[in-house]
PyMOL Python script that loads the backbone (N, CA, C, O; Angstrom):
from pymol import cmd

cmd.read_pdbstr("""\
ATOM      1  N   UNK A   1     -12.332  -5.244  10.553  1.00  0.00           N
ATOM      2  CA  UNK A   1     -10.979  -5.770  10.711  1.00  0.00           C
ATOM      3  C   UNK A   1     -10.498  -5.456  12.129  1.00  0.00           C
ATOM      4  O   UNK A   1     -10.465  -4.265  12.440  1.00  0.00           O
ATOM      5  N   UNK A   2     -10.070  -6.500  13.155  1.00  0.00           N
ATOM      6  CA  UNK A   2      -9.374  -6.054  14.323  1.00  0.00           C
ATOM      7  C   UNK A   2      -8.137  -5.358  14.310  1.00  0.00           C
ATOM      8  O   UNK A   2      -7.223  -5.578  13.516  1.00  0.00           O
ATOM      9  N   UNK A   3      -8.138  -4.539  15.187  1.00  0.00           N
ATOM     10  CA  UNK A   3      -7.292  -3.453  15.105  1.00  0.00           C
ATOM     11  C   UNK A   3      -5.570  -4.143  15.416  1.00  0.00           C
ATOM     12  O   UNK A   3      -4.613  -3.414  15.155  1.00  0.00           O
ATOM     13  N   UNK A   4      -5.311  -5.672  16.019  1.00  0.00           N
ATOM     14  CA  UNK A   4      -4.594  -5.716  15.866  1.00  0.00           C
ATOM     15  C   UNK A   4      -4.020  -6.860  14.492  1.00  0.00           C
ATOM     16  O   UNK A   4      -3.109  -7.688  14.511  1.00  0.00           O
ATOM     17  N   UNK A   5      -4.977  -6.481  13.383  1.00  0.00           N
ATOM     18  CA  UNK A   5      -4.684  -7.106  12.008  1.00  0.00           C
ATOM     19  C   UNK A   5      -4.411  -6.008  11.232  1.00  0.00           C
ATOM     20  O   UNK A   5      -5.051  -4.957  11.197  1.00  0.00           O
ATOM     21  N   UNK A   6      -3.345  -6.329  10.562  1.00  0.00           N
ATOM     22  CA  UNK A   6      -2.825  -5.141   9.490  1.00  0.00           C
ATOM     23  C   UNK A   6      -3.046  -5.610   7.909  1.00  0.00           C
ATOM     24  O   UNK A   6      -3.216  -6.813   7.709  1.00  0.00           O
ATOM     25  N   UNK A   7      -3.048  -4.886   7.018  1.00  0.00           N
ATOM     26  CA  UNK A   7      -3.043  -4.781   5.535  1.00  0.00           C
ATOM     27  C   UNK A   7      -1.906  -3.934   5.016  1.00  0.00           C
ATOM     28  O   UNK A   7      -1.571  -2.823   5.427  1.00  0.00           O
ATOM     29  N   UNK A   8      -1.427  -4.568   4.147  1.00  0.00           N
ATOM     30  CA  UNK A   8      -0.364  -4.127   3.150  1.00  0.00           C
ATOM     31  C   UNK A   8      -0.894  -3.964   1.898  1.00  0.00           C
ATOM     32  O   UNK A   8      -1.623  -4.802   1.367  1.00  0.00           O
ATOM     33  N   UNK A   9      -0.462  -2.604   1.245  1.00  0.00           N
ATOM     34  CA  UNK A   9      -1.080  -2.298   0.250  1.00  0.00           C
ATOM     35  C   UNK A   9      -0.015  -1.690  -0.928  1.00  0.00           C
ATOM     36  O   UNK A   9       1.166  -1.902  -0.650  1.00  0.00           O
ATOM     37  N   UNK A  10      -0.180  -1.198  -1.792  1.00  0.00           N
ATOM     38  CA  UNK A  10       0.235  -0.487  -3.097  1.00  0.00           C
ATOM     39  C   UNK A  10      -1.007   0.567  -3.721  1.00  0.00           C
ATOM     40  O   UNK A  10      -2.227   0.474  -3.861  1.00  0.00           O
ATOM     41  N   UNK A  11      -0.187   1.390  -3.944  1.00  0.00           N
ATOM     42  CA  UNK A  11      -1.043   2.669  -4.283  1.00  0.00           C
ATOM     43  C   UNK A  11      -0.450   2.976  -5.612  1.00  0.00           C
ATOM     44  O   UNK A  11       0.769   3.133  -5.675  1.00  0.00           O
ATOM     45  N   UNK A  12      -1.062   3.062  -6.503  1.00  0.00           N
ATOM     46  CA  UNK A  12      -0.569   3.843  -8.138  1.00  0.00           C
ATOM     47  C   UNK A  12      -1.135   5.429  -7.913  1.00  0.00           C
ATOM     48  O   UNK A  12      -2.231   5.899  -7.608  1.00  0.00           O
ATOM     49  N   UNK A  13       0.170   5.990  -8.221  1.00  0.00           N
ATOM     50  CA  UNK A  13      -0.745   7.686  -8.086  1.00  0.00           C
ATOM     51  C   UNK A  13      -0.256   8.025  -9.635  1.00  0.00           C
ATOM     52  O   UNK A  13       0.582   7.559 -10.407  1.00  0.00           O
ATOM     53  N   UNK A  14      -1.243   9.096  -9.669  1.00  0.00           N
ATOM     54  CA  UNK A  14      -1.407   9.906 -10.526  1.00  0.00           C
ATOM     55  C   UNK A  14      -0.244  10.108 -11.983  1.00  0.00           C
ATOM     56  O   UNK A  14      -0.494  10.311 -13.171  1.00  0.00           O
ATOM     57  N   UNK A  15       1.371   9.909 -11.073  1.00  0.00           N
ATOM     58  CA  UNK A  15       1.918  10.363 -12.538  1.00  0.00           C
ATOM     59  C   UNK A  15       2.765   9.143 -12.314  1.00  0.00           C
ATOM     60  O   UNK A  15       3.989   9.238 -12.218  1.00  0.00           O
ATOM     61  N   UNK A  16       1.949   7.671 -12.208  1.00  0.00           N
ATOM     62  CA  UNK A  16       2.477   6.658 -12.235  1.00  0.00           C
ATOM     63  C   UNK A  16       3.143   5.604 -11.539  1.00  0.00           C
ATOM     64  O   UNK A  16       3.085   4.406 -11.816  1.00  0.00           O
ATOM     65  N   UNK A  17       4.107   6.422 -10.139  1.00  0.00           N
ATOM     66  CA  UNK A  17       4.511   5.477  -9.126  1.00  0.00           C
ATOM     67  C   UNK A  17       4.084   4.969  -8.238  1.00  0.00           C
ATOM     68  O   UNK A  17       3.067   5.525  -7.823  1.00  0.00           O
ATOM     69  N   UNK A  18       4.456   3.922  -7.578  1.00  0.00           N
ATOM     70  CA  UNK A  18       3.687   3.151  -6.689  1.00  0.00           C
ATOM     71  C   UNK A  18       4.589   3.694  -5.067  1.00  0.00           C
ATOM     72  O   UNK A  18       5.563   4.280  -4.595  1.00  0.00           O
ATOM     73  N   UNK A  19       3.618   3.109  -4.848  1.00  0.00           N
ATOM     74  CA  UNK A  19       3.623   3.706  -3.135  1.00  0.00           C
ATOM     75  C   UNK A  19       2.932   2.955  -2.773  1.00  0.00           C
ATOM     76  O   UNK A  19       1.741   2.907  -3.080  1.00  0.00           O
ATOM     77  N   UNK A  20       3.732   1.897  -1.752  1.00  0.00           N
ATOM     78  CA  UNK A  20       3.788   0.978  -0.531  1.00  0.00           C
ATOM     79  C   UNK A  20       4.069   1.144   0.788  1.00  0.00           C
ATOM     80  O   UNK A  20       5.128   1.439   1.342  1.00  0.00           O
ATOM     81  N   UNK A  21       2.380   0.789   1.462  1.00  0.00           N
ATOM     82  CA  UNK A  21       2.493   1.188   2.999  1.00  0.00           C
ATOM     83  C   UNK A  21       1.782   0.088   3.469  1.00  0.00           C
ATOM     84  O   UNK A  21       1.358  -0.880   2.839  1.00  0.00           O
ATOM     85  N   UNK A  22       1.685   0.422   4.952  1.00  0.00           N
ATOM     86  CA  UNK A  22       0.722  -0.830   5.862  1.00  0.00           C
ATOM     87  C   UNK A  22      -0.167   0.017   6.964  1.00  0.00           C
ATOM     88  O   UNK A  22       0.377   0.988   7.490  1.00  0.00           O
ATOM     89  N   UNK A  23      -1.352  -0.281   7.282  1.00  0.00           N
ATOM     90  CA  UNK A  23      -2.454  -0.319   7.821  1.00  0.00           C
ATOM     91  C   UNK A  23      -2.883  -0.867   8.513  1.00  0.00           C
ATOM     92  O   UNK A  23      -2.821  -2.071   8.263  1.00  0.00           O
ATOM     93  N   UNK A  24      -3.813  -0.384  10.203  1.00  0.00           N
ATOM     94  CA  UNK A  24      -5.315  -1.452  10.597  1.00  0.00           C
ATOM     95  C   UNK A  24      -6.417  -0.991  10.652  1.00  0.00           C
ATOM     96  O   UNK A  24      -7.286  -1.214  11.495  1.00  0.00           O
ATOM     97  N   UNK A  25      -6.462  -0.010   9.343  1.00  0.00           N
ATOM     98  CA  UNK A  25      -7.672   0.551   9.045  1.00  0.00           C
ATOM     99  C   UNK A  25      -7.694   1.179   7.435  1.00  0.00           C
ATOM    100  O   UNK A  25      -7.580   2.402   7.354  1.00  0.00           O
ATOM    101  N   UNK A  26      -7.798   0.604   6.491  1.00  0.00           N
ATOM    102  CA  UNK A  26      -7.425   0.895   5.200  1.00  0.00           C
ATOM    103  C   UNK A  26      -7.968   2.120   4.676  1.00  0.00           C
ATOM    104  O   UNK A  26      -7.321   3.063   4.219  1.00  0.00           O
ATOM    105  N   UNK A  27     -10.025   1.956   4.856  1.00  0.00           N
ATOM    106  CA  UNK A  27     -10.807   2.274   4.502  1.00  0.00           C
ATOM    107  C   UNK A  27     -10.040   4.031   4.680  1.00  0.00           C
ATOM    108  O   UNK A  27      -9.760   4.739   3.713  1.00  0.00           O
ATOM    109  N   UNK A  28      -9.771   4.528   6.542  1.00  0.00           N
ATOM    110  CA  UNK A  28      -9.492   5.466   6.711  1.00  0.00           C
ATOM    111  C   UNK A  28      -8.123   6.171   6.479  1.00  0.00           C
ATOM    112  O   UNK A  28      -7.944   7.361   6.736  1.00  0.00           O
ATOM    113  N   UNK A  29      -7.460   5.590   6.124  1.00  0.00           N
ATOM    114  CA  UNK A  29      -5.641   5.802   5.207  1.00  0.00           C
ATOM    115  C   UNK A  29      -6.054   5.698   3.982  1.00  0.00           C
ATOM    116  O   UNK A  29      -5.789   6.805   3.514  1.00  0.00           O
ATOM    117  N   UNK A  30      -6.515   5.101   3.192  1.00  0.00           N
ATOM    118  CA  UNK A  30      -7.287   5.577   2.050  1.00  0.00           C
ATOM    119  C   UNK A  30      -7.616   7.260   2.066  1.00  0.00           C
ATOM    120  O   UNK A  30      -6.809   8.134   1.748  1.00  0.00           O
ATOM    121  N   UNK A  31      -8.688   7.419   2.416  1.00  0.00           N
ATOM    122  CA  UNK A  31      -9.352   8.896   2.725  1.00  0.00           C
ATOM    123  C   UNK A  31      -8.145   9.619   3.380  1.00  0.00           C
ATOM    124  O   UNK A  31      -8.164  10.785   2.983  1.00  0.00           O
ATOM    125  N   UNK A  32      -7.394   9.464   3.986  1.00  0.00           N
ATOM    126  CA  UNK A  32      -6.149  10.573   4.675  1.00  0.00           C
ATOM    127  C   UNK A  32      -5.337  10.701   3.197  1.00  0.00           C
ATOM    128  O   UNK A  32      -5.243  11.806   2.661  1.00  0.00           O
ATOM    129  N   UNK A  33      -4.760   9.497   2.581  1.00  0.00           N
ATOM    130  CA  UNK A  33      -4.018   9.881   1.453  1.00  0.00           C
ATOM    131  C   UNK A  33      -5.007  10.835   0.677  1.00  0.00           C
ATOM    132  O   UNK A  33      -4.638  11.943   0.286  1.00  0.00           O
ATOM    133  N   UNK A  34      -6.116  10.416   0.500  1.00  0.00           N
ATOM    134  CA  UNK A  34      -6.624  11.318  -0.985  1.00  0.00           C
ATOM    135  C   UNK A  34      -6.586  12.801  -0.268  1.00  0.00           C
ATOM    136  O   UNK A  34      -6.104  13.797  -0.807  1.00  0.00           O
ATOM    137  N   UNK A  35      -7.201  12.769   1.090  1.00  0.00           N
ATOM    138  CA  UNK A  35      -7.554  13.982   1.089  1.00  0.00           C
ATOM    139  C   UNK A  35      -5.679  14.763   1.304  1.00  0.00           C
ATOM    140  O   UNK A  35      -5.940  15.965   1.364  1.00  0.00           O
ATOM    141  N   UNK A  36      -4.397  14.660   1.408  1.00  0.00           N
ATOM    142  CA  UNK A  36      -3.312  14.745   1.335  1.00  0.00           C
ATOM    143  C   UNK A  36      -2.876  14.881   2.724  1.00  0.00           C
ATOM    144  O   UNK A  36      -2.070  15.766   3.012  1.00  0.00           O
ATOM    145  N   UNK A  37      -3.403  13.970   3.739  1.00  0.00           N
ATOM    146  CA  UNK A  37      -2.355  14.206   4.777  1.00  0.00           C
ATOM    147  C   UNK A  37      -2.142  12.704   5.118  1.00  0.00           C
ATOM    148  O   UNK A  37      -2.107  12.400   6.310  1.00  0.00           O
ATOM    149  N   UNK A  38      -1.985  11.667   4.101  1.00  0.00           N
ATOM    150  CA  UNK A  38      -1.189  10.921   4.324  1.00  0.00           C
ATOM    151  C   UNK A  38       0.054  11.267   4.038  1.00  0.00           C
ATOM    152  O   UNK A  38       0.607  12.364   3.976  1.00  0.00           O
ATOM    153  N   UNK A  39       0.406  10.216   3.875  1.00  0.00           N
ATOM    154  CA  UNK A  39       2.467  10.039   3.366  1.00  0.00           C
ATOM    155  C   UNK A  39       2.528  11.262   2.853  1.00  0.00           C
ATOM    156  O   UNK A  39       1.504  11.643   2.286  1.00  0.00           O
ATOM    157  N   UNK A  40       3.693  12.193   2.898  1.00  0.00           N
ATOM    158  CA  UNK A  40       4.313  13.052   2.243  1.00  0.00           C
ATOM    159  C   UNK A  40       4.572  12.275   1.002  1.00  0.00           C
ATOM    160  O   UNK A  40       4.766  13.176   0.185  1.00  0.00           O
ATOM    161  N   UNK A  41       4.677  11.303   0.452  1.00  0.00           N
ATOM    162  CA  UNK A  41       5.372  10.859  -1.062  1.00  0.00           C
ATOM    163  C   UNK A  41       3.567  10.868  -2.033  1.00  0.00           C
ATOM    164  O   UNK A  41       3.249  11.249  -3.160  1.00  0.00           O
ATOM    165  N   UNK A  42       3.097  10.497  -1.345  1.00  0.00           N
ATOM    166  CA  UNK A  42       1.277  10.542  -2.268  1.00  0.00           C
ATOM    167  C   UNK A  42       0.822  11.949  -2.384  1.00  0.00           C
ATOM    168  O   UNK A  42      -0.024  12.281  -3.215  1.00  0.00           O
ATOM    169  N   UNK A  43       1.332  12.711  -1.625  1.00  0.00           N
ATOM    170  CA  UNK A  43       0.878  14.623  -1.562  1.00  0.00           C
ATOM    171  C   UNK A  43       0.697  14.968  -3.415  1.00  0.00           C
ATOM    172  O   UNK A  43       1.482  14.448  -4.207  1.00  0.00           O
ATOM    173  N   UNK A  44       0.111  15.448  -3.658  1.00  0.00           N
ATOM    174  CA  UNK A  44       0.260  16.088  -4.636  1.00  0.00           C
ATOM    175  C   UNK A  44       0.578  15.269  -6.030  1.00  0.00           C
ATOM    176  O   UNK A  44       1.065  15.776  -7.040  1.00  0.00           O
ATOM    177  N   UNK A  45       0.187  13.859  -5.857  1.00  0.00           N
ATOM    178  CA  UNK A  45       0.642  12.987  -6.458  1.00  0.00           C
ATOM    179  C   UNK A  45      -0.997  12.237  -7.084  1.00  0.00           C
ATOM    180  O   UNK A  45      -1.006  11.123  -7.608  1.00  0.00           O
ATOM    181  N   UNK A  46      -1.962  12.869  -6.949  1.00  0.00           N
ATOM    182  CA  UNK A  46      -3.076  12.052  -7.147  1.00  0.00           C
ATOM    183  C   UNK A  46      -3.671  12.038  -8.976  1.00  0.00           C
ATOM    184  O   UNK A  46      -3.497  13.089  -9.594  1.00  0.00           O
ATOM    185  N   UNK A  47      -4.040  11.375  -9.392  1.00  0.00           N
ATOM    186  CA  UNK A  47      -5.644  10.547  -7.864  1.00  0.00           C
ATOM    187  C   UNK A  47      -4.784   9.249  -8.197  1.00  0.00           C
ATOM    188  O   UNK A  47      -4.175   8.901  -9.208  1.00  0.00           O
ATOM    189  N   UNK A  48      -5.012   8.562  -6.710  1.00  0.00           N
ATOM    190  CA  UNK A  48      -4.511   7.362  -5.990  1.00  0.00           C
ATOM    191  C   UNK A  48      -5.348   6.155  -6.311  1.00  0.00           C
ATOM    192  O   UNK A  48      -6.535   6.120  -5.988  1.00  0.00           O
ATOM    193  N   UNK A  49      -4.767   5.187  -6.928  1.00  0.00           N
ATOM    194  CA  UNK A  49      -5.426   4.175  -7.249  1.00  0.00           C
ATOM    195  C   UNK A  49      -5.237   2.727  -6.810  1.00  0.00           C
ATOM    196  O   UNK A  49      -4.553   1.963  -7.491  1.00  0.00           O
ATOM    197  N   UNK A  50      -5.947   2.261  -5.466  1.00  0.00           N
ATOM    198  CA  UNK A  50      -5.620   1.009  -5.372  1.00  0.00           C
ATOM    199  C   UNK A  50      -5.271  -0.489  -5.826  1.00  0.00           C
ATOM    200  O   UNK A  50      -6.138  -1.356  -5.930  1.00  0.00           O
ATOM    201  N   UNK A  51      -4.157  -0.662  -6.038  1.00  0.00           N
ATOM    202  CA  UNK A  51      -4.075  -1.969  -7.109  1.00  0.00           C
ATOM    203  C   UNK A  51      -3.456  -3.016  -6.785  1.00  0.00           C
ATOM    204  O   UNK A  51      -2.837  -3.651  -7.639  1.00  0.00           O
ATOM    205  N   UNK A  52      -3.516  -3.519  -5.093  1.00  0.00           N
ATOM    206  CA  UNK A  52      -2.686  -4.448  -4.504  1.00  0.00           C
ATOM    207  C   UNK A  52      -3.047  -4.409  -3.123  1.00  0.00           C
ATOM    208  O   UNK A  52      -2.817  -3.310  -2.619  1.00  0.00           O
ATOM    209  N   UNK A  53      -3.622  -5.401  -2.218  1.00  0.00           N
ATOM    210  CA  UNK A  53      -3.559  -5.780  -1.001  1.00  0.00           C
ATOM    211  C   UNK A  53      -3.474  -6.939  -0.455  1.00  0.00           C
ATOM    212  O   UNK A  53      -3.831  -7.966  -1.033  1.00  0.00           O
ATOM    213  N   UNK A  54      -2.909  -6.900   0.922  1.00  0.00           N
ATOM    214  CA  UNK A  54      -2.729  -8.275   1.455  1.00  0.00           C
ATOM    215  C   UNK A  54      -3.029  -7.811   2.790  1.00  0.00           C
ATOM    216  O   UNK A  54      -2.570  -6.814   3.348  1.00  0.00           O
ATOM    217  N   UNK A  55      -3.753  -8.549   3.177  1.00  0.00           N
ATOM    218  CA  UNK A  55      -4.512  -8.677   4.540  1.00  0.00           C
ATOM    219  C   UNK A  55      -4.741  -9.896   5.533  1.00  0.00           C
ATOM    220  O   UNK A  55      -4.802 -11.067   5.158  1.00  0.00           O
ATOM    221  N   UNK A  56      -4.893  -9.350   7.214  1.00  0.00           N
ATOM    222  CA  UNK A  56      -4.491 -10.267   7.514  1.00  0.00           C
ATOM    223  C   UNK A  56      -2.982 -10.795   8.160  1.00  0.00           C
ATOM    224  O   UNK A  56      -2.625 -11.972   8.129  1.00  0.00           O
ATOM    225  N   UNK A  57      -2.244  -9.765   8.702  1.00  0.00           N
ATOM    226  CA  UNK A  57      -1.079  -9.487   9.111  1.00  0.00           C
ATOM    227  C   UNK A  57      -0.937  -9.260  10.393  1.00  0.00           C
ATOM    228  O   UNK A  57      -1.925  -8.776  10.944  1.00  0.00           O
ATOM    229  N   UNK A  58       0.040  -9.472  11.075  1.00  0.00           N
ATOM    230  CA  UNK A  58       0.581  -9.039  12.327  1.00  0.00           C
ATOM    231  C   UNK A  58       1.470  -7.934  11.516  1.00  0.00           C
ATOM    232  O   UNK A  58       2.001  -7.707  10.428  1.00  0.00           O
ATOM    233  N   UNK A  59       1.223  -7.345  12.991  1.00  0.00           N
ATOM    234  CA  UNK A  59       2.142  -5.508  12.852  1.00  0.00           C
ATOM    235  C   UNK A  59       3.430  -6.007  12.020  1.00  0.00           C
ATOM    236  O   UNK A  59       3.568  -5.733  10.828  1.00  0.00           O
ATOM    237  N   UNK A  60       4.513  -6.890  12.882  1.00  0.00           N
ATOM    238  CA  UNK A  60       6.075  -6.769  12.518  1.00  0.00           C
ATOM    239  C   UNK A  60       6.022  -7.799  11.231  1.00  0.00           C
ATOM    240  O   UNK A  60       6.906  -7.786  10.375  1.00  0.00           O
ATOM    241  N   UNK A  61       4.741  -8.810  11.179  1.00  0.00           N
ATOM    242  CA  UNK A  61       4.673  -9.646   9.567  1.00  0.00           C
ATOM    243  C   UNK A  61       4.263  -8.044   8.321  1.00  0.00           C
ATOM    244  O   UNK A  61       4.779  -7.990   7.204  1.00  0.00           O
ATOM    245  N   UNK A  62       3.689  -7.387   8.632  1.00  0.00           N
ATOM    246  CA  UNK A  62       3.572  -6.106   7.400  1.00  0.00           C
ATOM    247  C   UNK A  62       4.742  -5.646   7.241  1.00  0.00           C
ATOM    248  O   UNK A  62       5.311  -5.690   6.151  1.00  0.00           O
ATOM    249  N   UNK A  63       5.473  -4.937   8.729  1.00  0.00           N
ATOM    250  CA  UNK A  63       6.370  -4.121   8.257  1.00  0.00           C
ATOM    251  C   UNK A  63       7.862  -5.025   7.272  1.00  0.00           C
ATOM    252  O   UNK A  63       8.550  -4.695   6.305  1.00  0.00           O
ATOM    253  N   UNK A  64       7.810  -6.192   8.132  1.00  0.00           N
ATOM    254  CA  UNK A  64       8.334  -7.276   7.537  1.00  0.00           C
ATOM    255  C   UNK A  64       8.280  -7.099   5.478  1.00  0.00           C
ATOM    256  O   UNK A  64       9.194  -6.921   4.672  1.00  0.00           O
ATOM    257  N   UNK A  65       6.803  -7.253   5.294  1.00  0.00           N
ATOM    258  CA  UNK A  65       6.741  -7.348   3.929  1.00  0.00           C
ATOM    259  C   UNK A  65       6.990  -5.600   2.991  1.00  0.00           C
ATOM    260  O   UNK A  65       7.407  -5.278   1.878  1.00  0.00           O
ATOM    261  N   UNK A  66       6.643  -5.114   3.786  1.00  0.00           N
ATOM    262  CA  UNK A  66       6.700  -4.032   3.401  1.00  0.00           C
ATOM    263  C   UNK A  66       7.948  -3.447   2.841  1.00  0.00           C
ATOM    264  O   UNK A  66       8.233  -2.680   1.922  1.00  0.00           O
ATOM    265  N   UNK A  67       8.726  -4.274   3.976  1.00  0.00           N
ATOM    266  CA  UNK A  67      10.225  -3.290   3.775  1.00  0.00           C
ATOM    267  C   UNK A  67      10.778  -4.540   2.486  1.00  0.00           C
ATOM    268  O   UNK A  67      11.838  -4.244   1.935  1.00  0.00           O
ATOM    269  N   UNK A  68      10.239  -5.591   2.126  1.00  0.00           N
ATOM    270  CA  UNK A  68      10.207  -6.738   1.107  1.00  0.00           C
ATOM    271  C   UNK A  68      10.159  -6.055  -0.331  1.00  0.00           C
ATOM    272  O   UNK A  68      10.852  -5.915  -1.338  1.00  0.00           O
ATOM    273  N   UNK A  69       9.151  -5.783   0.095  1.00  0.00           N
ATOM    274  CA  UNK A  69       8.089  -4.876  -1.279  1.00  0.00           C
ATOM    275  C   UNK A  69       9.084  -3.374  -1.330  1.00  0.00           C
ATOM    276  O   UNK A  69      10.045  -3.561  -2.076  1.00  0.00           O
ATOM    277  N   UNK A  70       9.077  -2.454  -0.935  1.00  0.00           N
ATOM    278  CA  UNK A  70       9.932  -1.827  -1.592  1.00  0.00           C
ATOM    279  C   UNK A  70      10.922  -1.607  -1.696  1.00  0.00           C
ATOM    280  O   UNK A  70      11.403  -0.493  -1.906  1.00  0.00           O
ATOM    281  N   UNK A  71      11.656  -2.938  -1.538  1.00  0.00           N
ATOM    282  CA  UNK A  71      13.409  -3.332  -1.985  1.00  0.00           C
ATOM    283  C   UNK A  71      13.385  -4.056  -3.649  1.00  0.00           C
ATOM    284  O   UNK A  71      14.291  -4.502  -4.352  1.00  0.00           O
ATOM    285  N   UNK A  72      11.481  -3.879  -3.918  1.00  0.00           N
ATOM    286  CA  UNK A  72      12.222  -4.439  -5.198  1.00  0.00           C
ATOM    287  C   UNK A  72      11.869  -3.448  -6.137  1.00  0.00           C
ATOM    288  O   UNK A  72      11.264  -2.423  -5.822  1.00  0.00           O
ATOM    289  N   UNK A  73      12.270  -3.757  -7.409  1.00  0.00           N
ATOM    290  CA  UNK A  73      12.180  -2.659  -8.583  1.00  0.00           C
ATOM    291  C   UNK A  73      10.568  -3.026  -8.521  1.00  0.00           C
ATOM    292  O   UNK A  73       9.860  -3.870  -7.972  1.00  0.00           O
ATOM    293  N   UNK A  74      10.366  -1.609  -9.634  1.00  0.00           N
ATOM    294  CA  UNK A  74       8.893  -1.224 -10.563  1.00  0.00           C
ATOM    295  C   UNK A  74       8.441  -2.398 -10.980  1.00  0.00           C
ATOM    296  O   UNK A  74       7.361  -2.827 -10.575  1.00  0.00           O
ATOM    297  N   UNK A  75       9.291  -3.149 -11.938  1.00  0.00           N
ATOM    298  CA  UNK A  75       8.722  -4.479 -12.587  1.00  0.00           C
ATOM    299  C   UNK A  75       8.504  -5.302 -11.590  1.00  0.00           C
ATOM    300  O   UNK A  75       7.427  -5.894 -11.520  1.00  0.00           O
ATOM    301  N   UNK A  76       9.314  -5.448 -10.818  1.00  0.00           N
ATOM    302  CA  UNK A  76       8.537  -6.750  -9.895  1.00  0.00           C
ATOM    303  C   UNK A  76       7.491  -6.259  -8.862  1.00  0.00           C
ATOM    304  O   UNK A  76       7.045  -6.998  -7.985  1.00  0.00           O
ATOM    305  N   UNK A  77       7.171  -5.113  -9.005  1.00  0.00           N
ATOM    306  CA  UNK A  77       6.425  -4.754  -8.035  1.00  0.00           C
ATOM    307  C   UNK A  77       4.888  -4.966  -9.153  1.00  0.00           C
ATOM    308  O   UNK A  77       3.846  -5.494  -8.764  1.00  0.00           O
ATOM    309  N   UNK A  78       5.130  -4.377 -10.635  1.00  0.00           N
ATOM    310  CA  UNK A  78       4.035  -4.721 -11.441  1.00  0.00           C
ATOM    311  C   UNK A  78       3.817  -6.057 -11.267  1.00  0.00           C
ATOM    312  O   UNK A  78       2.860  -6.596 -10.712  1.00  0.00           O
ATOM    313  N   UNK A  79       4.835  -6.584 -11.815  1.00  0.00           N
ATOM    314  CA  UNK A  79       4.130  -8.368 -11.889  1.00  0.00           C
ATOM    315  C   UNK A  79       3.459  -9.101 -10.159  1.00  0.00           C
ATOM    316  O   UNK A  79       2.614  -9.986 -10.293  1.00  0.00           O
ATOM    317  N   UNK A  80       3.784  -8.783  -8.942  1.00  0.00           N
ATOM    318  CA  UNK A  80       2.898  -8.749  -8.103  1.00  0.00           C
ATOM    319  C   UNK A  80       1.604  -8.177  -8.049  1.00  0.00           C
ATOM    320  O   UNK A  80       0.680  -8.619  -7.367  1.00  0.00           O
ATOM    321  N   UNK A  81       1.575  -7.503  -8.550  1.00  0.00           N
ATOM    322  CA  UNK A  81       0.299  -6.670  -8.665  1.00  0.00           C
ATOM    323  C   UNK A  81      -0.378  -7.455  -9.453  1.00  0.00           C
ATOM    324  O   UNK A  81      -1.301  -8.036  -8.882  1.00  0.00           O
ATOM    325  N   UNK A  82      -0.181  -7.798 -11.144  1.00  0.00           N
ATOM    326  CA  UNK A  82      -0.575  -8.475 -11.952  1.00  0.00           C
ATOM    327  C   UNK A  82      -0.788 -10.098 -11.451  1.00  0.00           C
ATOM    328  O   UNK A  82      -1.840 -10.715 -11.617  1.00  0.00           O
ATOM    329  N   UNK A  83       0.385 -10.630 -10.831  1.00  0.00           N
ATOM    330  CA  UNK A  83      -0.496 -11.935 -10.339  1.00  0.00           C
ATOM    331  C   UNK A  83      -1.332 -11.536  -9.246  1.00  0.00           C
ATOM    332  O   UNK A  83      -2.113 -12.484  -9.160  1.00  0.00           O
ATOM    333  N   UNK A  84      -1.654 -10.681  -8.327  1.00  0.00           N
ATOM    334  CA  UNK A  84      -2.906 -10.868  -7.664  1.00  0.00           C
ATOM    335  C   UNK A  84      -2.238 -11.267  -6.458  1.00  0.00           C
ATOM    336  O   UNK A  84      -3.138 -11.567  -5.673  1.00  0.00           O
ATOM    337  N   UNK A  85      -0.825 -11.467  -5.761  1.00  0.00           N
ATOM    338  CA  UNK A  85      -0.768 -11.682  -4.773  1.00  0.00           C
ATOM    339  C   UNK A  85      -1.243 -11.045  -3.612  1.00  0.00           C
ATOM    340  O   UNK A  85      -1.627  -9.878  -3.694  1.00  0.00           O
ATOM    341  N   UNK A  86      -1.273 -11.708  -2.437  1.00  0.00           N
ATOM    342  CA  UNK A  86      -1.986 -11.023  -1.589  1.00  0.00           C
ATOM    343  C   UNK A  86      -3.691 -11.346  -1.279  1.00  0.00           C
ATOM    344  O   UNK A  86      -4.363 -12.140  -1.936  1.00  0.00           O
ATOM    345  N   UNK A  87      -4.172 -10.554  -0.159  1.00  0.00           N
ATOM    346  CA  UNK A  87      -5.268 -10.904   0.017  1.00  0.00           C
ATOM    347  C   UNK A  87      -6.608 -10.172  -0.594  1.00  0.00           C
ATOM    348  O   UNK A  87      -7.726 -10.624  -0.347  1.00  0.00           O
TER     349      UNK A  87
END
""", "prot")
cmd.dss("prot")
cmd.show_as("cartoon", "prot")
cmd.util.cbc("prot")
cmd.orient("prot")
């Protein structure tokens, strides 16, 4: 992935909530969350389960969606997940 393409993602942790961030390197923000020095909100919150991406972004189109995505509730954040939006 070129470094100036981003991914937007959703994370299910451990005691259920989701956690929405953006990336131009997933594989390695992946591995920072598990190992706990990603986000302070995933700390202690595991194990982290990927269940939503969209890829394929400019920087300010992620943060754009991002700040989209967690303005909405739990349920609509499930039923995105459940239809598969994204890349």
């Amino acid at each position: 992935m070129p470094k100036n393409e981003y991914v937007l993602y959703i994370l299910e942790c451990g005691d259920g909530t989701l956690y929405t961030g953006i990336t131009n390197n997933l594989e390695k923000r992946l591995k920072q969350h598990r190992r706990g020095s990603g986000a302070k909100y995933t700390r202690g919150r595991g194990p982290l389960t990927l269940r939503w991406v969209e890829r394929g972004l400019s920087r300010s189109r992620a943060l754009s969606r991002e700040r989209e995505i967690k303005k909405m509730d739990r349920s609509e954040k499930v039923r995105l997940i459940r239809k598969g939006e994204g890349g």
